[in-house]
C-alpha positions as CSV (number, residue, x, y, z in Angstrom):
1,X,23.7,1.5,-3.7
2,X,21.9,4.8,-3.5
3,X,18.5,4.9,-1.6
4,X,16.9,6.2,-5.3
5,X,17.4,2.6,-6.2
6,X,16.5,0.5,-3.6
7,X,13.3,2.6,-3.8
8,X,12.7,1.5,-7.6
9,X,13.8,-2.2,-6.4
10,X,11.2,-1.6,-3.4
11,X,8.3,-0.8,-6.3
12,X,9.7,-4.2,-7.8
13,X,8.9,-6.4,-4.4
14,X,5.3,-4.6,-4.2
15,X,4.3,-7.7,-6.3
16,X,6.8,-10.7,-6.2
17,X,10.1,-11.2,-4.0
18,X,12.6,-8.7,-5.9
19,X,13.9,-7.2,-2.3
20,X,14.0,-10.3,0.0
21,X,17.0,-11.8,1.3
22,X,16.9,-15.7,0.6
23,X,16.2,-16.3,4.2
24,X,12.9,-14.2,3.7
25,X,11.8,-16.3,0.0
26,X,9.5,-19.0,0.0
27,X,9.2,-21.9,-2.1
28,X,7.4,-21.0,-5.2
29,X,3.8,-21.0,-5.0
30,X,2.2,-23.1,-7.7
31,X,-0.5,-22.5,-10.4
32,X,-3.3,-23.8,-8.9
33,X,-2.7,-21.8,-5.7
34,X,-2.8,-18.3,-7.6
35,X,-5.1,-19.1,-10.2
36,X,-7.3,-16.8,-8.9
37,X,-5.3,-13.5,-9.2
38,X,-4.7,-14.1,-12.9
39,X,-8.1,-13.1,-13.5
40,X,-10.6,-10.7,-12.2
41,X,-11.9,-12.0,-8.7
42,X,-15.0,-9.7,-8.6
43,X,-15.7,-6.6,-10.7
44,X,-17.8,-4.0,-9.3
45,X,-19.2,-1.3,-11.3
46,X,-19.2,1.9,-9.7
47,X,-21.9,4.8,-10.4
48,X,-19.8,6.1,-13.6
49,X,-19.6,3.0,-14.7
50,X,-15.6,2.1,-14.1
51,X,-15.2,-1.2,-12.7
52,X,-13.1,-2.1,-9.6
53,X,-11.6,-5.7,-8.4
54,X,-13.0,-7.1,-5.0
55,X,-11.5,-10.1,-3.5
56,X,-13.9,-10.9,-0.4
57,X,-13.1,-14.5,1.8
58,X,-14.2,-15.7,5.0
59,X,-17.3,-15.0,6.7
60,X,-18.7,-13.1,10.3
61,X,-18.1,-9.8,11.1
62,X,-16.4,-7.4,11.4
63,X,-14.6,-7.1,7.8
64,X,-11.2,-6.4,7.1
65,X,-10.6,-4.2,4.3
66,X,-7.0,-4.4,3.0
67,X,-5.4,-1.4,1.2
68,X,-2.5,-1.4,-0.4
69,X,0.9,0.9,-0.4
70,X,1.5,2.4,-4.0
71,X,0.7,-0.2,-7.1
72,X,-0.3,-2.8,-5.3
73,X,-3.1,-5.6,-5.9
74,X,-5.1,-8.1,-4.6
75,X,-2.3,-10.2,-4.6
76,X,-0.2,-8.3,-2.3
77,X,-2.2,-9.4,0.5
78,X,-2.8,-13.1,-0.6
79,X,-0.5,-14.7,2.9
80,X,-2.3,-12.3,4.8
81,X,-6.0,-12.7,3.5
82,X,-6.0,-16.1,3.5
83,X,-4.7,-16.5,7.4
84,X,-7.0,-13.8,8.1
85,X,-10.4,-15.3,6.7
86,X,-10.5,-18.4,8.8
87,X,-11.7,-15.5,11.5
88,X,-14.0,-13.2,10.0
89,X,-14.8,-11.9,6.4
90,X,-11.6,-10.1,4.7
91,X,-11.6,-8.0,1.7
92,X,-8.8,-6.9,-0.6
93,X,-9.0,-4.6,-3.7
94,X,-7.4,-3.2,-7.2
95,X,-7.2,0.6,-6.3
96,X,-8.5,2.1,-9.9
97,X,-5.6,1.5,-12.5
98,X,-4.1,-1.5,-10.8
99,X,-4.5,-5.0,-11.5
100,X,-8.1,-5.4,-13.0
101,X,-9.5,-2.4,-12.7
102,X,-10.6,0.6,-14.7
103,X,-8.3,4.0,-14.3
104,X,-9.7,6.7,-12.7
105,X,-9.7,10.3,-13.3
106,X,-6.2,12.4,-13.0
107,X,-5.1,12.9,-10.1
108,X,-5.6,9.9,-8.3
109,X,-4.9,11.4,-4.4
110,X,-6.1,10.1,-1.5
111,X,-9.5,12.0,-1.5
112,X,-10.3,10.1,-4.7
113,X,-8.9,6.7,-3.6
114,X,-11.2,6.7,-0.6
115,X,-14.2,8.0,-2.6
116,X,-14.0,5.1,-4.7
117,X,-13.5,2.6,-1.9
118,X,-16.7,3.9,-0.6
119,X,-18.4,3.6,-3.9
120,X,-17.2,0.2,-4.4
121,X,-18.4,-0.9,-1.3
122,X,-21.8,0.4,-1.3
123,X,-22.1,-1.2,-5.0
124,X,-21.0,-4.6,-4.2
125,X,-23.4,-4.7,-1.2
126,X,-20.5,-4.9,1.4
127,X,-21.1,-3.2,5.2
128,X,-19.7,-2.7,8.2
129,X,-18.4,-2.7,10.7
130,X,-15.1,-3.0,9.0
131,X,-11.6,-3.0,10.2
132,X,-9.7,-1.0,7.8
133,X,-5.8,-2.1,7.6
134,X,-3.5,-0.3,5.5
135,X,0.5,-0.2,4.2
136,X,2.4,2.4,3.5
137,X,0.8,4.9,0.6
138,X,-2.3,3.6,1.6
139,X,-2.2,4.9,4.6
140,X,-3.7,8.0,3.6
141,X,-6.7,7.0,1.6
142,X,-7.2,4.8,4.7
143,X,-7.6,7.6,7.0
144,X,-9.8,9.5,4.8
145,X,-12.4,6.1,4.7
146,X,-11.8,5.9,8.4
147,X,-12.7,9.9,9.0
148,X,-15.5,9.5,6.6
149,X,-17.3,6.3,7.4
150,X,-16.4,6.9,11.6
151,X,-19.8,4.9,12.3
152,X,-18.7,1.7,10.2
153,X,-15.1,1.5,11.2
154,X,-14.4,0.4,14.1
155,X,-10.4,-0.1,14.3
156,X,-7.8,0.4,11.8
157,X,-3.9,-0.7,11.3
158,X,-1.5,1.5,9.9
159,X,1.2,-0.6,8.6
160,X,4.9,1.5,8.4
161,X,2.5,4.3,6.5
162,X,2.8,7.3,4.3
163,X,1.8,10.3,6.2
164,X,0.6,14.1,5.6
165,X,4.2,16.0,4.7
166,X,6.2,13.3,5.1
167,X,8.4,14.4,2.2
168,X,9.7,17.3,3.8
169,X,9.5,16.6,7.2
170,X,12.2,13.9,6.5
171,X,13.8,15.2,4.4
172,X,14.6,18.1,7.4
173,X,16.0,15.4,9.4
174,X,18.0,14.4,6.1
175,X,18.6,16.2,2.8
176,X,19.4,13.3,1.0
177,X,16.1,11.9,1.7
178,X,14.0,14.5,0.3
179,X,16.4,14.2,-3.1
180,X,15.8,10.5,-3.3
181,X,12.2,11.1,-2.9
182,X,11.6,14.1,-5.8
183,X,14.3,12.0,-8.1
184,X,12.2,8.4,-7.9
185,X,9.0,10.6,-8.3
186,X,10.6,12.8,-11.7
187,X,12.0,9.0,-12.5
188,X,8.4,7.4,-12.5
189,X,6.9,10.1,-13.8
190,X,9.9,10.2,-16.6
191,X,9.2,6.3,-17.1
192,X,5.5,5.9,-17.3
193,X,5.6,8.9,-19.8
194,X,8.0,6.5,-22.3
195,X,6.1,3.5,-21.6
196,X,2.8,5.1,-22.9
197,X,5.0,6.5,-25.6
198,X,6.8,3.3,-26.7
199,X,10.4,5.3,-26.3
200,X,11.1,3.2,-23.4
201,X,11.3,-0.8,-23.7
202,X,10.2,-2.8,-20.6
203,X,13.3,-4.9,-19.3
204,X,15.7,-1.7,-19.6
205,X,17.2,0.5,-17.4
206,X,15.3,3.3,-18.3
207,X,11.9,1.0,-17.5
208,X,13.1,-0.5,-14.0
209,X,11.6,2.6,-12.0
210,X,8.2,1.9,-13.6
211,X,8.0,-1.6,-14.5
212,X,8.5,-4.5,-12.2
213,X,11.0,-7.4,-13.1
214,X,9.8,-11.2,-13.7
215,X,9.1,-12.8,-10.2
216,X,10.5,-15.7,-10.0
217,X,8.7,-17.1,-7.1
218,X,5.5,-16.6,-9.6
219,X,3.9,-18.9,-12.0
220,X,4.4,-17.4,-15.4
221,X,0.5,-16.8,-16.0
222,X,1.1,-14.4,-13.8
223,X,3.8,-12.7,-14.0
224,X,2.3,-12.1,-18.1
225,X,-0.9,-11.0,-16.7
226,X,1.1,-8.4,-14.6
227,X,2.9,-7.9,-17.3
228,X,0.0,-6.8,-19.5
229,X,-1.3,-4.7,-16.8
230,X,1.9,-2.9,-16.2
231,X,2.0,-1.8,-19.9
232,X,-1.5,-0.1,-20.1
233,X,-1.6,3.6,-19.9
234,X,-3.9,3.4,-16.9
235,X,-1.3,2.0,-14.7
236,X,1.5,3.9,-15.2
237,X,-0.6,7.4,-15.2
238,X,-1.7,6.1,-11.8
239,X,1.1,5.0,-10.7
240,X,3.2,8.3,-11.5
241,X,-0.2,10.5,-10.5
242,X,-0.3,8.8,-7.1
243,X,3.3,9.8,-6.1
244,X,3.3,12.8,-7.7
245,X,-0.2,13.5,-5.8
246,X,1.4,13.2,-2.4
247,X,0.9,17.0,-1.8
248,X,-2.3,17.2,-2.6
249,X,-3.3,14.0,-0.7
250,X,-1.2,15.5,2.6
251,X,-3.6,18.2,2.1
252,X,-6.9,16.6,2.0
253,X,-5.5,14.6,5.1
254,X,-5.1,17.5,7.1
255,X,-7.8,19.0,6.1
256,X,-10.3,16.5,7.1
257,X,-8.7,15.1,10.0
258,X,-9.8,14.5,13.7
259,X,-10.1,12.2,16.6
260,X,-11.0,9.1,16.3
261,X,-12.1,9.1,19.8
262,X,-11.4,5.3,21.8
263,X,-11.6,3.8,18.0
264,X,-8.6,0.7,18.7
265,X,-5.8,2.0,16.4
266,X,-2.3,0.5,16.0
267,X,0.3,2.2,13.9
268,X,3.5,-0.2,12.9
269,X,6.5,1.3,12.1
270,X,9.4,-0.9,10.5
271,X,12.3,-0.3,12.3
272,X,14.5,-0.7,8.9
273,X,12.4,1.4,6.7
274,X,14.5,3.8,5.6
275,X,17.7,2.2,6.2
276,X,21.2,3.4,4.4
277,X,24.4,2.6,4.6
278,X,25.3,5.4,2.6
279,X,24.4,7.9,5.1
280,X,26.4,8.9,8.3
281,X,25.2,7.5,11.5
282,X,24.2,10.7,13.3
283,X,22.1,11.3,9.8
284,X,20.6,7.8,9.9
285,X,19.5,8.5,13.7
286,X,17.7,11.7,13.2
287,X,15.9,9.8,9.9
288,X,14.8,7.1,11.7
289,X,14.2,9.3,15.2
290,X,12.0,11.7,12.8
291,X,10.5,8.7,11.5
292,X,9.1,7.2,14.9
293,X,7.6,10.3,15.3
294,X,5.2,11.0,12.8
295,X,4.2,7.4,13.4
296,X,3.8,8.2,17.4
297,X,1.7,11.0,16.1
298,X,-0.8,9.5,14.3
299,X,-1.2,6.7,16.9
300,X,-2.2,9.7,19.4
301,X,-5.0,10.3,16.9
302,X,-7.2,7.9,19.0
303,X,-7.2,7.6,22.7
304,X,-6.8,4.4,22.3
305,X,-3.7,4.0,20.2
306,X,-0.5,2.2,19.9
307,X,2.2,2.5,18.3
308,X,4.4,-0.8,17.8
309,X,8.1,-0.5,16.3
310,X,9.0,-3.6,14.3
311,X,12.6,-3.4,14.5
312,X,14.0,-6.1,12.9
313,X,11.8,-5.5,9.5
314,X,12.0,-3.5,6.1
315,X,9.7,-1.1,5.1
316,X,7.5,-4.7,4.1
317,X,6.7,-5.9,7.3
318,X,3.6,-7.6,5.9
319,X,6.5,-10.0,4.1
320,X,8.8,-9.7,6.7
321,X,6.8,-10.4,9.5
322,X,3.7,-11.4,8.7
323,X,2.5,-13.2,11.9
324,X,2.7,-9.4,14.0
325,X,0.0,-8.0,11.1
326,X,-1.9,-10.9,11.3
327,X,-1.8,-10.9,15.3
328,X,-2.1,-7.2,15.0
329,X,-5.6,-7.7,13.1
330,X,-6.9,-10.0,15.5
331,X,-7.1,-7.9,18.2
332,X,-8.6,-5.3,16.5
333,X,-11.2,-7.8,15.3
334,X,-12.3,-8.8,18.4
335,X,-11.9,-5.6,20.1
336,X,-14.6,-4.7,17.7
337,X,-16.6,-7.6,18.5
């Protein structure tokens, strides 16, 4: 199998199980324990009057704000959040176009992603201190709060993330990578644009880069209210702007980055990431050598950073291993205590 499509199968386990190994899927969860992601948790309007999806639990301080990797939801987080809010307050969100919230204006990079998780914020009367925690895509938005709000945050988890150039700095250490890459992004973008159009069924080939298969391990309430969302030009314009964005967003990065001083900061990296057996094993190497790096990078942004390799896990280590995030989070809480 080519690494294009194990990244459209990844896309596919961003909401159910589509890329776990058996040993890895749990026993489905039932109806009454995910009721509350088949409808709107909390909508928040923001200043232009778009509404976002806040899913707040727990109480004390400080709060964990949960961001997801690219089309993710509340529900994404829902093992996590719920171990997490028998600490301290926890808060997971729709970014604009997901799940039950309004699009936002084209292009959705990371500068706009963390302006509206300020906005948000501010209008559902949520403050700080706030531990920010954040997989993959979300990585950069993340870092743009952090750098922007450096009074309220007070340590932040980078879980295996996306960061500034990452495109083509892999894809030096392997060409194949970068190919991969540009064909899922033309793919999505290729996709989304037959979805809106209605020249591309859902359950096809053609659809599978853009539209996630039936989970299984999910009631059907909720894989139809996924469903719905899925087929709404506001997701898949987001969904294809976000990845097509990733310049941009590498830009604004850059461009407003700087120390976060002694601010606790742990970066994960998943030691299987970017894993395939299609490539030879000195090309492998300098993938996943090149990899570590960037991470170890961005951990040095704080002088008071780690950087933590997850061997054993996928690119998911929030599925995989969920007890080093949740671990991971606790001692930024109470550092921050």
């Amino acid at each position: 199998m080519t690494r294009f499509y194990r990244a459209a199968l990844a896309a596919a386990s961003a909401f159910g199980l589509a890329s776990a190994t058996p040993a890895q899927v749990t026993a489905p969860s039932t109806e009454g324990d995910l009721a509350v992601y088949a409808r709107p948790q909390k909508l928040v309007a923001l200043p232009d009057g778009r509404r976002m999806n806040l899913y707040c639990t727990g109480r004390g301080a400080p709060t964990v704000l949960l961001e997801g990797g690219w089309t993710t939801t509340t529900m994404w987080w829902r093992a996590i959040q719920a171990r997490v809010s028998s600490t301290t307050r926890v808060c997971s969100y729709d970014r604009a176009g997901y799940g039950f919230s309004d699009a936002g204006p084209l292009p959705r990079s990371a500068a706009a992603m963390a302006k509206d998780l300020g906005l948000m914020l501010n209008a559902a009367g949520e403050r700080g201190p706030y531990v920010v925690v954040a997989h993959s895509l979300g990585g950069l938005d993340a870092r743009m709060f952090a750098t922007e709000h450096r009074r309220e945050v007070k340590g932040m988890l980078l879980i295996d993330p996306t960061v500034p150039g990452q495109v083509a700095k892999m894809g030096a250490a392997s060409a194949s990578y970068k190919a991969d890459m540009d064909g899922l992004t033309a793919a999505v973008a290729r996709c989304s644009q037959g979805i809106i159009a209605g020249t591309i069924k859902p359950d096809t080939r053609e659809s599978r880069a853009c539209v996630d298969p039936e989970s299984k391990a999910l009631p059907a309430a909720i894989n139809a209210t996924h469903r719905a969302q899925q087929l709404t030009a506001g997701y898949q314009q987001t969904a294809a702007s976000e990845l097509q964005s990733l310049d941009r967003s590498s830009r604004e990065v850059e461009a407003a980055q700087r120390s976060y001083g002694t601010m606790p900061l742990i970066v994960m990296t998943a030691g299987k990431s970017n894993f395939n057996p299609d490539l030879p094993q000195k090309e492998q190497a300098e993938l996943d050598r090149t990899w570590f790096g960037l991470h170890e990078q961005v951990a040095k942004l704080s002088r008071n950073g780690q950087h933590r390799v997850v061997s054993e896990s996928s690119h998911f280590i929030p599925k995989d291993d969920p007890d080093s995030v949740v671990a991971a989070i606790g001692e930024l809480v109470r550092q921050a205590r």
